[in-house]
Biopython code that builds the backbone (N, CA, C, O; Angstrom):
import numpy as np
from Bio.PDB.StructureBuilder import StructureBuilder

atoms = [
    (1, "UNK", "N", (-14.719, -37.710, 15.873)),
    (1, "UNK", "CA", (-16.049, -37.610, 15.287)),
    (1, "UNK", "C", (-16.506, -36.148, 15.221)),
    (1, "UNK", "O", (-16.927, -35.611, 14.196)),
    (2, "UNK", "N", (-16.373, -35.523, 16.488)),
    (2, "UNK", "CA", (-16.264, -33.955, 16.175)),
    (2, "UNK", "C", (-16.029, -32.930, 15.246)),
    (2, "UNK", "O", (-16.692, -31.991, 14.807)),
    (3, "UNK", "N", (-14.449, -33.548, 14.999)),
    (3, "UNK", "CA", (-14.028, -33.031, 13.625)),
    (3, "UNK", "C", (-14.777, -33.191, 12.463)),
    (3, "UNK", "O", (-14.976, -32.284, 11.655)),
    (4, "UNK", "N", (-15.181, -34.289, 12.369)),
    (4, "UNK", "CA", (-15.794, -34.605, 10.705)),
    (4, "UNK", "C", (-17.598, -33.851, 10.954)),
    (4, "UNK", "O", (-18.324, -33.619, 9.987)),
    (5, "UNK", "N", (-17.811, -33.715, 11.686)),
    (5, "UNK", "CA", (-19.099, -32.918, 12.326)),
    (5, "UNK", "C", (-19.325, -31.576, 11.759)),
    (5, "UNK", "O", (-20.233, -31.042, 11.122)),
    (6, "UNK", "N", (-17.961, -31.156, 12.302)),
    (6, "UNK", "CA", (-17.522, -29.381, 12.002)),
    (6, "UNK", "C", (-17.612, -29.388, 10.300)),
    (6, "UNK", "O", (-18.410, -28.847, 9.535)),
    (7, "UNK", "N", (-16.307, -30.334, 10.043)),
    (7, "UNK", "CA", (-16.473, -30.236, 8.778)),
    (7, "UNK", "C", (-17.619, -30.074, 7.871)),
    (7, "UNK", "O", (-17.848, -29.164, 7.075)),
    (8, "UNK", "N", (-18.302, -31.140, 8.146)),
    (8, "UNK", "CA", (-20.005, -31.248, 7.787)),
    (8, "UNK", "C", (-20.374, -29.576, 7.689)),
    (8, "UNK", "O", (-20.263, -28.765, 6.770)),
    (9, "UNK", "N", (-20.780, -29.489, 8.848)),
    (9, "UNK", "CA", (-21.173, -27.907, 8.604)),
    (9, "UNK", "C", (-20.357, -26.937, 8.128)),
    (9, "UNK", "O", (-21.015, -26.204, 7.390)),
    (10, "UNK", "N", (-19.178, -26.578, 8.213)),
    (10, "UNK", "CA", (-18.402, -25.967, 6.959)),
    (10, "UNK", "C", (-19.068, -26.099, 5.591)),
    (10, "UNK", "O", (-19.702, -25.220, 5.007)),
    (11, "UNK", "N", (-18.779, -27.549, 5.110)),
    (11, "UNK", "CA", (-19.247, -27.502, 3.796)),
    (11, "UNK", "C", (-20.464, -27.360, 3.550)),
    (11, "UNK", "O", (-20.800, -27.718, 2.421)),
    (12, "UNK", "N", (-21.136, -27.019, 4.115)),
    (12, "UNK", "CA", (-22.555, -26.454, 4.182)),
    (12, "UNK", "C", (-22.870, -25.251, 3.993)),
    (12, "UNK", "O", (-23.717, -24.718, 3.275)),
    (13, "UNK", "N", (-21.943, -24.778, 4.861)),
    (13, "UNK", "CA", (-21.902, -23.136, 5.001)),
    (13, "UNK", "C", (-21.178, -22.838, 3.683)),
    (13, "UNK", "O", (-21.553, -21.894, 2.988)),
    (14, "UNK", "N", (-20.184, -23.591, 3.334)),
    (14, "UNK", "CA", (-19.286, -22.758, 2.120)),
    (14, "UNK", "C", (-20.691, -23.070, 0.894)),
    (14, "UNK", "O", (-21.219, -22.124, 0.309)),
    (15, "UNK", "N", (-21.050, -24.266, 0.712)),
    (15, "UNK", "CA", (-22.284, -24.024, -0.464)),
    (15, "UNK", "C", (-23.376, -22.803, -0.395)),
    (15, "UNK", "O", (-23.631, -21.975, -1.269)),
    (16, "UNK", "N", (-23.959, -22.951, 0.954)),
    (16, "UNK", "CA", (-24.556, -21.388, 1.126)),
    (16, "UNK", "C", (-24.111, -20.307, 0.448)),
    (16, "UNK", "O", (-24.620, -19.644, -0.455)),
    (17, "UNK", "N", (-23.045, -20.229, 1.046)),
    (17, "UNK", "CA", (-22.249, -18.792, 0.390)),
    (17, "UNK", "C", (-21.928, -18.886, -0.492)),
    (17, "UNK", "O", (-21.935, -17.690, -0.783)),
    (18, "UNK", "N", (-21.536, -19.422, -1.458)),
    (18, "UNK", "CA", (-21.241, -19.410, -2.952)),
    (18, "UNK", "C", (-22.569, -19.652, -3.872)),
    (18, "UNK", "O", (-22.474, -19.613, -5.099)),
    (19, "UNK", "N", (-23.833, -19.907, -3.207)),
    (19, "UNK", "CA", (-24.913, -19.985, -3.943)),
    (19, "UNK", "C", (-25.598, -18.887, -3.615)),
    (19, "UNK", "O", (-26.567, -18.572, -4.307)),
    (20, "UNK", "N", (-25.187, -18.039, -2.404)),
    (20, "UNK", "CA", (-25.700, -16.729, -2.210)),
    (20, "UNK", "C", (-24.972, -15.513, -3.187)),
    (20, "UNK", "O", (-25.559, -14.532, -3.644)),
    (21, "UNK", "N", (-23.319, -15.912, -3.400)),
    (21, "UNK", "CA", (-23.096, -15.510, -4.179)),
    (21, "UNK", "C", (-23.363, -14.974, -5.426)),
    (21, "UNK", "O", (-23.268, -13.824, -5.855)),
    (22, "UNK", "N", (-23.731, -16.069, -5.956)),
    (22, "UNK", "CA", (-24.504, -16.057, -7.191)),
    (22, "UNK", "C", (-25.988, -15.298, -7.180)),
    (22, "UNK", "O", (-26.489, -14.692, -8.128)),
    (23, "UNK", "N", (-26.361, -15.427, -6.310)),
    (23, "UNK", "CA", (-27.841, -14.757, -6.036)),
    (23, "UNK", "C", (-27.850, -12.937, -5.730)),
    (23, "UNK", "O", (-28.742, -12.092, -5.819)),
    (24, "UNK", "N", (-26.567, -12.879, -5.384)),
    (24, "UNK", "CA", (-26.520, -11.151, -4.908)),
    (24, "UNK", "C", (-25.817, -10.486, -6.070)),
    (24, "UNK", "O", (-25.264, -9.410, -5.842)),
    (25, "UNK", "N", (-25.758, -11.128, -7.607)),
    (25, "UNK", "CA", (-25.693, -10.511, -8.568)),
    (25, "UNK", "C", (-24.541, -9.793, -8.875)),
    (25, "UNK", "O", (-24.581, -8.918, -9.740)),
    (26, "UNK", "N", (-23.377, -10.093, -8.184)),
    (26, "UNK", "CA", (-22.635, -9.127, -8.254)),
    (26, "UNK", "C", (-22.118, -8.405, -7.095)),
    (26, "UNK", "O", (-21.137, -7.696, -7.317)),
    (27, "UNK", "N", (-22.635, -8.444, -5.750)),
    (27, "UNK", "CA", (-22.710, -8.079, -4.701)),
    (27, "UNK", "C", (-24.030, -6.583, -4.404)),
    (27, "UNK", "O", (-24.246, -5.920, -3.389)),
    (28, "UNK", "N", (-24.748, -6.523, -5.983)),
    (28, "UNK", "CA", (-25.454, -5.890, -6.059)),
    (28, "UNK", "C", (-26.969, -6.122, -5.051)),
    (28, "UNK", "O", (-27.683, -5.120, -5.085)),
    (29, "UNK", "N", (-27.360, -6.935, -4.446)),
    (29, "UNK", "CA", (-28.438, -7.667, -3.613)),
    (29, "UNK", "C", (-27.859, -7.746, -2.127)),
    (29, "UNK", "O", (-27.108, -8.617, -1.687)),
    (30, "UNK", "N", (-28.380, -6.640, -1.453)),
    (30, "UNK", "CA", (-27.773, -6.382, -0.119)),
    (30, "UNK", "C", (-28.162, -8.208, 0.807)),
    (30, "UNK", "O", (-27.278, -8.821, 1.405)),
    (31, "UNK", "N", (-29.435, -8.650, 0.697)),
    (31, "UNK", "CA", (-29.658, -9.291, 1.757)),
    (31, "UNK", "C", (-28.629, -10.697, 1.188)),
    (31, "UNK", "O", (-28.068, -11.384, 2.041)),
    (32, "UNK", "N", (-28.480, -10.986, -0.158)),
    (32, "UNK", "CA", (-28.169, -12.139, -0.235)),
    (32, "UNK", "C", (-26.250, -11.887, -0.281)),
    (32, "UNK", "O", (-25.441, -12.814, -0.301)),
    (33, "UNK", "N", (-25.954, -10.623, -0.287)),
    (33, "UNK", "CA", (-23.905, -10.476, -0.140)),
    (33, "UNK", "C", (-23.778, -10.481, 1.260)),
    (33, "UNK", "O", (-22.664, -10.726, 1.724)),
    (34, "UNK", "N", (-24.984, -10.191, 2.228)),
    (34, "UNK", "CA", (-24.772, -10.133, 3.785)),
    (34, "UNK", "C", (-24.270, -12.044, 3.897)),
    (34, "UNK", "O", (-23.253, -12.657, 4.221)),
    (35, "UNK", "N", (-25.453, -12.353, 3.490)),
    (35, "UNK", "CA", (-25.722, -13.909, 3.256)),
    (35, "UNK", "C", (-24.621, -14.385, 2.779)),
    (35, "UNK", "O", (-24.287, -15.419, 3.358)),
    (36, "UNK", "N", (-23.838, -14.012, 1.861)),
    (36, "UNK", "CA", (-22.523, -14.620, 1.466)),
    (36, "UNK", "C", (-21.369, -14.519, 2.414)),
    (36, "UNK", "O", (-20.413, -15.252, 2.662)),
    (37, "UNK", "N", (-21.782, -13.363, 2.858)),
    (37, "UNK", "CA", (-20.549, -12.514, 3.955)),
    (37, "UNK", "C", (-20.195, -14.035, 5.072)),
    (37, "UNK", "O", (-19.288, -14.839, 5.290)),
    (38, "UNK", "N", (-22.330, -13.551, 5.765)),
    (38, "UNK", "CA", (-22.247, -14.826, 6.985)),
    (38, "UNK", "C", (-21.987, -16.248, 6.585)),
    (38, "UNK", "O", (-21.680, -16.932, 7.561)),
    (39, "UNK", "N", (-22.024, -17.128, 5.065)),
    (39, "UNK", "CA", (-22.054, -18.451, 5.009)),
    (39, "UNK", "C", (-20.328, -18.497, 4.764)),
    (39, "UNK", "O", (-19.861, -19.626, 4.911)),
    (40, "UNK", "N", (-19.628, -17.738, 4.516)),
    (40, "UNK", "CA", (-17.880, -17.746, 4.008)),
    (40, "UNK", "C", (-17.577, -17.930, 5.919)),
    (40, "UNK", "O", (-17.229, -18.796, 6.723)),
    (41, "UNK", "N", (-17.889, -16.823, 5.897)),
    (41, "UNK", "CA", (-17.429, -16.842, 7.487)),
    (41, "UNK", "C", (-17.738, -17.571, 8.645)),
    (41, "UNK", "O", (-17.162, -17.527, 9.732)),
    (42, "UNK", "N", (-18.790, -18.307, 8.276)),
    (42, "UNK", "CA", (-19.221, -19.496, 9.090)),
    (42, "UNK", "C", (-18.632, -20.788, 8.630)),
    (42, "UNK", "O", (-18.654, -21.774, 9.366)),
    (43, "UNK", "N", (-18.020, -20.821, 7.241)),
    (43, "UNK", "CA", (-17.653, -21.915, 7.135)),
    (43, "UNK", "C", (-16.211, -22.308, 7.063)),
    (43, "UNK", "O", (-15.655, -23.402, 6.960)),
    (44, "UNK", "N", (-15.637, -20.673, 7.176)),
    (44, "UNK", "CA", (-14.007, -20.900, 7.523)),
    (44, "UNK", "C", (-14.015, -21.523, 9.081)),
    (44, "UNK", "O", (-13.131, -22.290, 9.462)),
    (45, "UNK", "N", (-15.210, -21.062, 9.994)),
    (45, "UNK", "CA", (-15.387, -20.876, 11.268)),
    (45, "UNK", "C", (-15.100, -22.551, 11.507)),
    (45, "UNK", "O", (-14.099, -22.935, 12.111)),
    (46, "UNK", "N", (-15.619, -23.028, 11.224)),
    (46, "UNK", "CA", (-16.224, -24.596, 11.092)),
    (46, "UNK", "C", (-14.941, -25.163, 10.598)),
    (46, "UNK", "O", (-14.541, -26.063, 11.336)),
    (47, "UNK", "N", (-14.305, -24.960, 9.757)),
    (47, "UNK", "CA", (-13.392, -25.707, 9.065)),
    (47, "UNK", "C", (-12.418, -25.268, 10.052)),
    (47, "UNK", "O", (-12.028, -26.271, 10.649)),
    (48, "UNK", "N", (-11.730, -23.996, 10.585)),
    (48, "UNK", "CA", (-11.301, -23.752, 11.372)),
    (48, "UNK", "C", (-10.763, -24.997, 12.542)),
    (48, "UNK", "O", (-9.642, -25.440, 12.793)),
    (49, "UNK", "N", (-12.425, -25.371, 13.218)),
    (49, "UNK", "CA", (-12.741, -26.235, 13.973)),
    (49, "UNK", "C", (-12.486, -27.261, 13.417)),
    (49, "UNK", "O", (-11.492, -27.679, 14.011)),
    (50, "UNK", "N", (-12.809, -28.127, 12.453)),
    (50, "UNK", "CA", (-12.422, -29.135, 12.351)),
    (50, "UNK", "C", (-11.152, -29.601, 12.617)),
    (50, "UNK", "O", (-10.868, -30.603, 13.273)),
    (51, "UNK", "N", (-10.000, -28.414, 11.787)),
    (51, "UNK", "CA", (-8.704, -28.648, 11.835)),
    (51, "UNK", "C", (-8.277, -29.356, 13.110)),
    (51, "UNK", "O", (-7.312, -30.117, 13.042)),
    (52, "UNK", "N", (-8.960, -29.162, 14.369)),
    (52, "UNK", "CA", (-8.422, -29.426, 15.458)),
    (52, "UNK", "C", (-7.614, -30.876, 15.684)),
    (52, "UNK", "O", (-6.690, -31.326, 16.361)),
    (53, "UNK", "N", (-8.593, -31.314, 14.648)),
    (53, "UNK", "CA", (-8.624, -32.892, 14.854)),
    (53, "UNK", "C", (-8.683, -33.830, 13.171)),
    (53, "UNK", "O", (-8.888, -35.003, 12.860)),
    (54, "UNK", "N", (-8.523, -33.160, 12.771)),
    (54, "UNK", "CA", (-8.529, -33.695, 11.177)),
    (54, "UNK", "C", (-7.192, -32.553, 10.836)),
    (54, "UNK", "O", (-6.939, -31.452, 11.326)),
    (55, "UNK", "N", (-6.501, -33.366, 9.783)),
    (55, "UNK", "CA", (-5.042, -33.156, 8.912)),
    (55, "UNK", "C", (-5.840, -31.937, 8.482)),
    (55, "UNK", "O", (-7.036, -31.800, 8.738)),
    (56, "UNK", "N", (-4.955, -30.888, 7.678)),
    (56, "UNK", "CA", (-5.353, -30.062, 6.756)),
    (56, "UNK", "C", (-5.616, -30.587, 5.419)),
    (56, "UNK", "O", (-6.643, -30.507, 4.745)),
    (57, "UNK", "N", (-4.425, -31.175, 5.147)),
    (57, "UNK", "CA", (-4.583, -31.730, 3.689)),
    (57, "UNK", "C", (-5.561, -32.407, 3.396)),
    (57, "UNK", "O", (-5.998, -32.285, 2.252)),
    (58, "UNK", "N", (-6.205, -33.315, 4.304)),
    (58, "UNK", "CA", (-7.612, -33.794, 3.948)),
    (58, "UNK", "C", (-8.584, -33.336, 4.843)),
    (58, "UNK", "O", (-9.645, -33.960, 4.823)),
    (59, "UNK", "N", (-8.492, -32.451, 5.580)),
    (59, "UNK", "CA", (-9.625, -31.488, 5.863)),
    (59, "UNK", "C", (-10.073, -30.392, 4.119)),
    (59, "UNK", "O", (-11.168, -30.266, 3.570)),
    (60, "UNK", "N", (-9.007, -29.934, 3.811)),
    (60, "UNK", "CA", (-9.023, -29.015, 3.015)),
    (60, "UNK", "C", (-9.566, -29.980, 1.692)),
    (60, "UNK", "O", (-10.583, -29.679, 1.068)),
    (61, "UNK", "N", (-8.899, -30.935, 1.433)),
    (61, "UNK", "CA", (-9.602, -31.717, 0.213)),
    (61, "UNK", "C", (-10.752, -32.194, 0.019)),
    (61, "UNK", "O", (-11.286, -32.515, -1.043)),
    (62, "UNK", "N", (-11.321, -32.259, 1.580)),
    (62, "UNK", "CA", (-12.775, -33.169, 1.263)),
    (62, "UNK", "C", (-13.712, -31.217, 1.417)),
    (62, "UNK", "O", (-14.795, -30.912, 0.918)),
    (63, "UNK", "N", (-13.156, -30.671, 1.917)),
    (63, "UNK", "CA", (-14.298, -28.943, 1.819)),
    (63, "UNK", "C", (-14.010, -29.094, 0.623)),
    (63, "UNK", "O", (-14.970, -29.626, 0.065)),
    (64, "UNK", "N", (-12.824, -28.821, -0.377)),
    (64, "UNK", "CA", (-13.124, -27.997, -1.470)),
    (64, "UNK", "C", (-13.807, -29.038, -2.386)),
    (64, "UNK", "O", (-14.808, -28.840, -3.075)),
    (65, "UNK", "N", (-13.009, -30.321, -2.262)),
    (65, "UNK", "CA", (-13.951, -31.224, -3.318)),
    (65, "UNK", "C", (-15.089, -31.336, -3.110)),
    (65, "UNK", "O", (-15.786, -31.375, -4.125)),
    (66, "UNK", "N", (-15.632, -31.414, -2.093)),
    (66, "UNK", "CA", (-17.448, -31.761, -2.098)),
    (66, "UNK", "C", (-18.170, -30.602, -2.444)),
    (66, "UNK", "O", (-19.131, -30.459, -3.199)),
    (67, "UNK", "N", (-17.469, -29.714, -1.684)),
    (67, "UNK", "CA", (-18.408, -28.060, -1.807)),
    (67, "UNK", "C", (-18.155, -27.907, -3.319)),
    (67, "UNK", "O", (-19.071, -27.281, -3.853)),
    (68, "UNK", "N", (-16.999, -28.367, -4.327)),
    (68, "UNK", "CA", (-17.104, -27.829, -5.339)),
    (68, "UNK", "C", (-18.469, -28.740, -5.954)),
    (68, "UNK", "O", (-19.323, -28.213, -6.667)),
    (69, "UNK", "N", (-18.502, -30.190, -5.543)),
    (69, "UNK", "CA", (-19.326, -31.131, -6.722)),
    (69, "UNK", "C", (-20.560, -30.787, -6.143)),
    (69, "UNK", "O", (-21.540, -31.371, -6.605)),
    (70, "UNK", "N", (-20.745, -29.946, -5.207)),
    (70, "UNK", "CA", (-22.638, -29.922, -4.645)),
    (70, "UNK", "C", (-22.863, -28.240, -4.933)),
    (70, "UNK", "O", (-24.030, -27.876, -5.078)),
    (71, "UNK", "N", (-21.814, -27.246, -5.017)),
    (71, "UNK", "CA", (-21.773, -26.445, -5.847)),
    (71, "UNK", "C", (-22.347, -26.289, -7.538)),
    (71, "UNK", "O", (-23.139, -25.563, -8.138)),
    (72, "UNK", "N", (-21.500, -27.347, -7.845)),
    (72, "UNK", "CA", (-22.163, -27.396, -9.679)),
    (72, "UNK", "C", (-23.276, -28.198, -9.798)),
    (72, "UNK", "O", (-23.912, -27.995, -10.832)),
    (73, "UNK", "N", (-23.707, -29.041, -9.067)),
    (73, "UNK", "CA", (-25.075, -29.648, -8.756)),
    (73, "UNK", "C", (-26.315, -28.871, -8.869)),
    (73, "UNK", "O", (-27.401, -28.991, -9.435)),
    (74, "UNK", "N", (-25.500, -27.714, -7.822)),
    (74, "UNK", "CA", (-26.726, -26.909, -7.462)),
    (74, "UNK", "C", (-27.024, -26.268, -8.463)),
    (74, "UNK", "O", (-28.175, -26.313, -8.897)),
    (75, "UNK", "N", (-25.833, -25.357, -9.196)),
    (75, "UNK", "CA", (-25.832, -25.037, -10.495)),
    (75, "UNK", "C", (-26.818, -25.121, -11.340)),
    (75, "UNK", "O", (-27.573, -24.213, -11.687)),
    (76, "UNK", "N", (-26.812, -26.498, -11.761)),
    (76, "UNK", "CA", (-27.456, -27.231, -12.885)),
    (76, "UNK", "C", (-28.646, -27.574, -12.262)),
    (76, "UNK", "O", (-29.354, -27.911, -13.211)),
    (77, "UNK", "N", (-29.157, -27.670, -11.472)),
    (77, "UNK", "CA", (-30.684, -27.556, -10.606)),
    (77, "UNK", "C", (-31.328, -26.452, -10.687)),
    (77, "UNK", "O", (-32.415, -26.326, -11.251)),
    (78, "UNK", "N", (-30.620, -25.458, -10.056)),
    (78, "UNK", "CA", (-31.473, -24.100, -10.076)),
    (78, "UNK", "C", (-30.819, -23.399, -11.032)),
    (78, "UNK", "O", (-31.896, -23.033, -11.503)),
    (79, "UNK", "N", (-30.001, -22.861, -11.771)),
    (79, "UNK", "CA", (-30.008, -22.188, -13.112)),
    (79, "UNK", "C", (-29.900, -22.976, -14.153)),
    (79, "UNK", "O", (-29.990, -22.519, -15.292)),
    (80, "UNK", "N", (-29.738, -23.982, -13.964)),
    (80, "UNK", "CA", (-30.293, -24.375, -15.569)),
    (80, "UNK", "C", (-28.818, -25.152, -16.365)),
    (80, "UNK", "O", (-28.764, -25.810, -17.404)),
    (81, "UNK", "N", (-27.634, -24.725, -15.318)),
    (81, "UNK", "CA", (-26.456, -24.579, -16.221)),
    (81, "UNK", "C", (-25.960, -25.793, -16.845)),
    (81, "UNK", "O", (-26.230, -26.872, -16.317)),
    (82, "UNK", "N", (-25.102, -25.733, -18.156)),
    (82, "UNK", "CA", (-25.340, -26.562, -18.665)),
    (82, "UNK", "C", (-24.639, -28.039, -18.213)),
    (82, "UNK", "O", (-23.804, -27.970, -17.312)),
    (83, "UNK", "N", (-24.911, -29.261, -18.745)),
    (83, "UNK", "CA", (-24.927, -30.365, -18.068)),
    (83, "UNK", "C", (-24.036, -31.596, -19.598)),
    (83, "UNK", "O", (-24.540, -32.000, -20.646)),
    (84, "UNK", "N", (-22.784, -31.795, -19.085)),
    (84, "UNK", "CA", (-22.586, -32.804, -20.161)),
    (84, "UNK", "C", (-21.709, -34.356, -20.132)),
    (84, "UNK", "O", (-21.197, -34.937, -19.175)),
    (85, "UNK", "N", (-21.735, -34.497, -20.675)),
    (85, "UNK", "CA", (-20.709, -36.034, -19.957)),
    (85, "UNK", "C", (-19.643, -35.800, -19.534)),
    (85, "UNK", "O", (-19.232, -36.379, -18.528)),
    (86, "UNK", "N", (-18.860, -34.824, -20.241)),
    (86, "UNK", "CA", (-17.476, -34.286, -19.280)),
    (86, "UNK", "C", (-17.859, -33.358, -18.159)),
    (86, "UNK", "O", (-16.923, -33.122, -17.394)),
    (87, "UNK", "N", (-18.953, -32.798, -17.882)),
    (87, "UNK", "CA", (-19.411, -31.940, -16.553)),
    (87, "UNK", "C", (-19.419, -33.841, -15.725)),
    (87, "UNK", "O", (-18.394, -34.160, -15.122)),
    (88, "UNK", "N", (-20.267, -34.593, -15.778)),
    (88, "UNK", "CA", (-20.206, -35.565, -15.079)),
    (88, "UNK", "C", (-19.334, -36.530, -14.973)),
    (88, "UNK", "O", (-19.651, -37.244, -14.021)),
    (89, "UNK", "N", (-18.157, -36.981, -15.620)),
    (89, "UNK", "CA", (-17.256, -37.246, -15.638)),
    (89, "UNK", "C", (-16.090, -36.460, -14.340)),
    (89, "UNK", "O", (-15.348, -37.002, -13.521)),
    (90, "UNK", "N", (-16.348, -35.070, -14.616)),
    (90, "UNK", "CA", (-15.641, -34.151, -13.602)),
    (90, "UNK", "C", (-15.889, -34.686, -11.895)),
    (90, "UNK", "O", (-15.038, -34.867, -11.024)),
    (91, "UNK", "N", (-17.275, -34.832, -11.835)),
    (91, "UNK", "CA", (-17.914, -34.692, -10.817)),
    (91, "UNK", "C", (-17.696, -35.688, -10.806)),
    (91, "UNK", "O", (-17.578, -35.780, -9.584)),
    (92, "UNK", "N", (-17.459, -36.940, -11.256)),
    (92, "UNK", "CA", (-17.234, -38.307, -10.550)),
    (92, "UNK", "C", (-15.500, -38.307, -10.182)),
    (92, "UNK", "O", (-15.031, -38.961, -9.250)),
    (93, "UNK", "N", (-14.792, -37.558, -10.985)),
    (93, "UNK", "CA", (-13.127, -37.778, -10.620)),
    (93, "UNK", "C", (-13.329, -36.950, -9.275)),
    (93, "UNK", "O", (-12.625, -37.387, -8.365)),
    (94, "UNK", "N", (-14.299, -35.618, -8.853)),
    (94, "UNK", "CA", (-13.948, -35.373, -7.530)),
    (94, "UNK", "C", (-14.435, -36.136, -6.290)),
    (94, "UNK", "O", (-13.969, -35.911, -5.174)),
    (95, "UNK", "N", (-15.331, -36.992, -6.514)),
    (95, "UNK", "CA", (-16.100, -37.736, -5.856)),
    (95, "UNK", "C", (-14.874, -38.882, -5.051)),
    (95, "UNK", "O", (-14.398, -39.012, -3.923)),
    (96, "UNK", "N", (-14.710, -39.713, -6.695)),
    (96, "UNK", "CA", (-13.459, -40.594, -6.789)),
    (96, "UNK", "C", (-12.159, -39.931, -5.761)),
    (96, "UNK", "O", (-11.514, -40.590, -4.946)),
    (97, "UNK", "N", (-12.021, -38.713, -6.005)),
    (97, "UNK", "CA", (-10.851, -38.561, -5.431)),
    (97, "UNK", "C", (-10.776, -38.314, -3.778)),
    (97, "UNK", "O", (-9.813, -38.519, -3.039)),
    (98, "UNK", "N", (-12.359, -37.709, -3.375)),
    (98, "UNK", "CA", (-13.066, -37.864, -1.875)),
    (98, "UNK", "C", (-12.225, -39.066, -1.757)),
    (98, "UNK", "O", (-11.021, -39.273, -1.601)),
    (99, "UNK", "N", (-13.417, -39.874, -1.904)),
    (99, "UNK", "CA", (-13.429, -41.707, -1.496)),
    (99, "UNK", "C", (-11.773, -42.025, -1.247)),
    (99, "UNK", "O", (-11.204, -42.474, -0.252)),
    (100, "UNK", "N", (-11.230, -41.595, -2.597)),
    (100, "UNK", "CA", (-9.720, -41.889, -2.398)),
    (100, "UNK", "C", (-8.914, -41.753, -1.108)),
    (100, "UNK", "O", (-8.250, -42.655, -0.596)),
    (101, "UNK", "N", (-9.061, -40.495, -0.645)),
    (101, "UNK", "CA", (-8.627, -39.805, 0.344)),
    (101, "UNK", "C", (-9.457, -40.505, 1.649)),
    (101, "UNK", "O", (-9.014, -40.554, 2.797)),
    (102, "UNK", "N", (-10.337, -40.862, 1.346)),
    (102, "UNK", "CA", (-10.987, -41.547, 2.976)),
    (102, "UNK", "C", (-10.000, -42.866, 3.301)),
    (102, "UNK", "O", (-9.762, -43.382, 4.393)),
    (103, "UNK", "N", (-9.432, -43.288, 1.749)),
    (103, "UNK", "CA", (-9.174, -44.883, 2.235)),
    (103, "UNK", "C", (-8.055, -45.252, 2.950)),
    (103, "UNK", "O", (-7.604, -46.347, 3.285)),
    (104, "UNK", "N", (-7.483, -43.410, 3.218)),
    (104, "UNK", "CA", (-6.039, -43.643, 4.287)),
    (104, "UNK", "C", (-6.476, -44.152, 5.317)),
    (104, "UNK", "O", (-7.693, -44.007, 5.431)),
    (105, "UNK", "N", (-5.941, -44.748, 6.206)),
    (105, "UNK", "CA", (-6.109, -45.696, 6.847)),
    (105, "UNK", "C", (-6.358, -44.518, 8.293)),
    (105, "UNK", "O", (-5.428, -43.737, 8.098)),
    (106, "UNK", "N", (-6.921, -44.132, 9.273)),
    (106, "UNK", "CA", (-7.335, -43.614, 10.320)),
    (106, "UNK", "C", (-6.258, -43.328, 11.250)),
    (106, "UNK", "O", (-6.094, -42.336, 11.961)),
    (107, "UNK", "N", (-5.540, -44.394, 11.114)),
    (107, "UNK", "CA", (-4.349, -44.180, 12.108)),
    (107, "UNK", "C", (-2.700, -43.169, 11.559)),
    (107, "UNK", "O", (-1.836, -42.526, 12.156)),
    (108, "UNK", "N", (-2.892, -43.420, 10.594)),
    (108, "UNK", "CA", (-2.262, -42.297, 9.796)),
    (108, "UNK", "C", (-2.447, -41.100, 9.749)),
    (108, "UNK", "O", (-1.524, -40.323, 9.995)),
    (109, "UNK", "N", (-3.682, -40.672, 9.422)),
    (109, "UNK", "CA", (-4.370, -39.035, 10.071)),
    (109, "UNK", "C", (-4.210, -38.841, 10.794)),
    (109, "UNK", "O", (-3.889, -37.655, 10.864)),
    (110, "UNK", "N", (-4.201, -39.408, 11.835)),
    (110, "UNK", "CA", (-3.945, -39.200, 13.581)),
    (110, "UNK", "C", (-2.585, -38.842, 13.651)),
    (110, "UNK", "O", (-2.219, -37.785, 14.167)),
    (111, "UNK", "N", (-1.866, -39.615, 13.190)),
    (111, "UNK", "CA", (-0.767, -39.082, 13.205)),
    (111, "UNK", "C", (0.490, -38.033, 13.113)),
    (111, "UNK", "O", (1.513, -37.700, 13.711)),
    (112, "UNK", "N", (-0.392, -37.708, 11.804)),
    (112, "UNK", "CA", (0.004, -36.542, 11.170)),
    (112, "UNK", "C", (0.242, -35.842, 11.727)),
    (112, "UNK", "O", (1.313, -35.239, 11.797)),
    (113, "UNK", "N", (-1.033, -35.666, 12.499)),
    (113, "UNK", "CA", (-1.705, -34.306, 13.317)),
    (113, "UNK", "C", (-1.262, -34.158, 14.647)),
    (113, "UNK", "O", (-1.520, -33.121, 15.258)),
    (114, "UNK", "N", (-0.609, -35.100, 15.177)),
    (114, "UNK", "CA", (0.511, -35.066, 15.951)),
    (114, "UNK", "C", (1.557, -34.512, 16.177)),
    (114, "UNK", "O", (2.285, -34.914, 17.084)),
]
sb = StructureBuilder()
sb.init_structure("model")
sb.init_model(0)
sb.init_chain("A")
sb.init_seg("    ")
for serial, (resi, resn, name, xyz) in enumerate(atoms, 1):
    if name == "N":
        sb.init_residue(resn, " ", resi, " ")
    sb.init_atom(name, np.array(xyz, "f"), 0.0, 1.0, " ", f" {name:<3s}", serial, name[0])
structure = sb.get_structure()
């Protein structure tokens, strides 16, 4: 349970930082590239941690897939960006492919990681 905890906050931290990203212009905006600096590095930190106890391969699939679909979310919330049936279509195959990846069976992950 730990693991998926860490994870949690990883992908938290990695949206931070890639939405701070965007906000420091370029790395031109000192407070918000510090801000990118600390949310990257807090969320390797975290993912780091998770690994302990969660596979990579689906440690690594559920960070990049979620952080990517709450990434372009955010996107299209606060700038405006644009929004179309294949943008949502996208976002449901990464969703789909989350879910997918949960439906290995528990005792198998464990294993792995063994």
């Amino acid at each position: 349970m730990k693991g998926y905890i860490h994870l949690i906050v990883a992908i938290f931290f990695e949206v931070f930082g890639t939405t701070m990203m965007k906000v420091s212009n370029g790395f031109t905006n000192l407070l918000p590239t510090i801000s990118f600096i600390f949310g990257f590095g807090l969320a390797f930190y975290f993912l780091s941690l998770s690994l302990k106890t969660i596979t990579l391969s689906f440690a690594y699939a559920i960070w990049s897939g979620v952080g990517t679909a709450l990434t372009a979310i955010i996107g299209i919330i606060l700038w405006e960006e644009p929004f179309s049936c294949l943008t949502g279509i996208g976002l449901f195959a990464i969703i789909g492919g989350v879910m997918l990846l949960n439906m290995t069976p528990t005792e198998q992950r464990h294993e792995a990681s063994v």
